[in-house]
N, C-alpha and C positions, 0 to 999 in steps of 0.2 A: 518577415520577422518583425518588421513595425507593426504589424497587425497585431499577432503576439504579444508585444510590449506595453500598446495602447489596451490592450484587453483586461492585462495585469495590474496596469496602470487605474483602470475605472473596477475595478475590483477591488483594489486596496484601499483605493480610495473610500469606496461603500464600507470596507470594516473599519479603517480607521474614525468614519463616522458613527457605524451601528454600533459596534462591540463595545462593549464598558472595558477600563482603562484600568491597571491595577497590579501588583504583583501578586502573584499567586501560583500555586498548582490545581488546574482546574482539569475536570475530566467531563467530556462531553461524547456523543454520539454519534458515529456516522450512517448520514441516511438515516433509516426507521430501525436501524440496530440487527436486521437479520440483511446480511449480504450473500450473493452468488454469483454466479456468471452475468453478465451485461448489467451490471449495477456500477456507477460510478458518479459522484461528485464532489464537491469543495469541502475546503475545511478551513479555518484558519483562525484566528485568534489576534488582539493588539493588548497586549502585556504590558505592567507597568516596568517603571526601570527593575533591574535586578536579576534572580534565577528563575527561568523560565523551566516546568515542566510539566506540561498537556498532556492529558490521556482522550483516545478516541475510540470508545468498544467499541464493537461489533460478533456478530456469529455469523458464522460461515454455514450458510444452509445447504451447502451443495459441497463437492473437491470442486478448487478454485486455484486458478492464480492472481499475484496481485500487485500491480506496477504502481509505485506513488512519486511524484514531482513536488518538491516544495519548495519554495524562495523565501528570503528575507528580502521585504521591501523597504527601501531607504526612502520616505518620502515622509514629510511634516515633522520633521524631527524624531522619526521613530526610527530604530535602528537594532539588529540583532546580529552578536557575534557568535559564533561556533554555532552552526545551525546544523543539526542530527534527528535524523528522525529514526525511529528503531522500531520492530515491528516484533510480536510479544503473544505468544500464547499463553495464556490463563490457566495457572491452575491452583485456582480456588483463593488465591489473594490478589483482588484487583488495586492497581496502582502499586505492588510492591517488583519494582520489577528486579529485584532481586532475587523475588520467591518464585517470580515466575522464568518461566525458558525463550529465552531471546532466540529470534527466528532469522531475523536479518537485520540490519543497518545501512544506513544510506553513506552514498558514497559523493563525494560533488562530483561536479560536472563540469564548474563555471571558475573561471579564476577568482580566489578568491573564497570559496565556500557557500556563496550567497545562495546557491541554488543546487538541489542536491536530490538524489534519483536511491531509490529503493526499489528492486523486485526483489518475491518469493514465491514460489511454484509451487508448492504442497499446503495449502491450506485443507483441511480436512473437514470434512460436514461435521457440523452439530457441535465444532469448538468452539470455545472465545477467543476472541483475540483485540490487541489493542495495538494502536501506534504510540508512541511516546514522543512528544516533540519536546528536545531539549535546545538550550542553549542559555545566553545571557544578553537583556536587553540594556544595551546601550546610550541608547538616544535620549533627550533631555525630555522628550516626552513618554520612552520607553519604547518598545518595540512592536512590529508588524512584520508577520508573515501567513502566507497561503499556499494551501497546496491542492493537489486533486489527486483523484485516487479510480482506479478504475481494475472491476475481478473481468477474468474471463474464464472459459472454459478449458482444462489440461491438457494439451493435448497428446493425443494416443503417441508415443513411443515408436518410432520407425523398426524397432525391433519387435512390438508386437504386430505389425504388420506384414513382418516378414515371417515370421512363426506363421500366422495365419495363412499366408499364400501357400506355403510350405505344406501348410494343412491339408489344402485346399488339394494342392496337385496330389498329397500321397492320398487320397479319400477318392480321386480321380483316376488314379493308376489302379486301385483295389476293385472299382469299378471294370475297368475294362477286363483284367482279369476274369471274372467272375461272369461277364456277359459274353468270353471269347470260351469259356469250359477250362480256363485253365488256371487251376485253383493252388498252385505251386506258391 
């Protein structure tokens, strides 16, 4: 778990130095903007004080599922309260996510809200879709957080695999029928 924290810890630290400082509604990209299964990385942003709300497209090139983790990091005077991340199918007005169809929202984890978990299992090929990270930056320097994201592949339904077997033995029984001469 110290592992973990120290990880987060030299991470945050990297954007609180890279990222420009500022309030605004900024919309950014994750990864190279076409996602599918085994694609996963970072995301995060250091906001100036005020209302915080981030867009991160992407398109779904394959059916996907898709788990996200993000925290608000308290460290150098940056600070975010209400941390939500919401996840957003596209259609056809990007950043208005009123026009578009909300898919999921994040749920915390951690006392407190600082750290807060999203999955959704039906992403669909060749849609758009965005996460929205909301909240309000508090800290006297404004706020920092990060998160990561990672699709996989949907997996098959235990009920189609019992239809299959199902299949499998009656296409097996017609068989034997029909090699014993008895065609009943």
């Amino acid at each position: 778990m110290h592992g973990m924290g120290r990880f987060l810890g030299a991470v945050a630290v990297s954007l609180a130095l890279l990222i420009p400082t500022g309030t605004r509604a900024a919309s950014f990209t994750l990864g190279d903007g076409m996602l599918g299964p085994g694609d996963h990385g970072l995301f995060g942003a250091a906001p100036g004080a005020g209302p915080i709300s981030d867009t991160f497209g992407f398109q779904a090139i394959s059916a996907a599922q898709i788990g996200v983790i993000a925290a608000s990091i308290e460290i150098f005077h940056h600070a975010i309260d209400g941390l939500i991340v919401a996840l957003y199918q596209d259609n056809g007005a990007p950043g208005v996510s009123s026009d578009d169809d909300m898919k999921a929202s994040s749920v915390p984890i951690a006392p407190g809200g600082d750290v807060v978990l999203l999955a959704y299992s039906n992403l669909q090929s060749g849609l758009h879709y965005y996460l929205e990270v909301f909240g309000t930056a508090v800290g006297s320097k404004g706020g920092l957080y990060i998160g990561a994201y990672n699709l996989s592949a949907v997996p098959v339904p235990p009920t189609v695999w019992l239809l299959a077997s199902a299949l499998v033995g009656l296409v097996g029984i017609a068989r034997r029928r029909c090699r014993g001469g008895n065609y009943e």
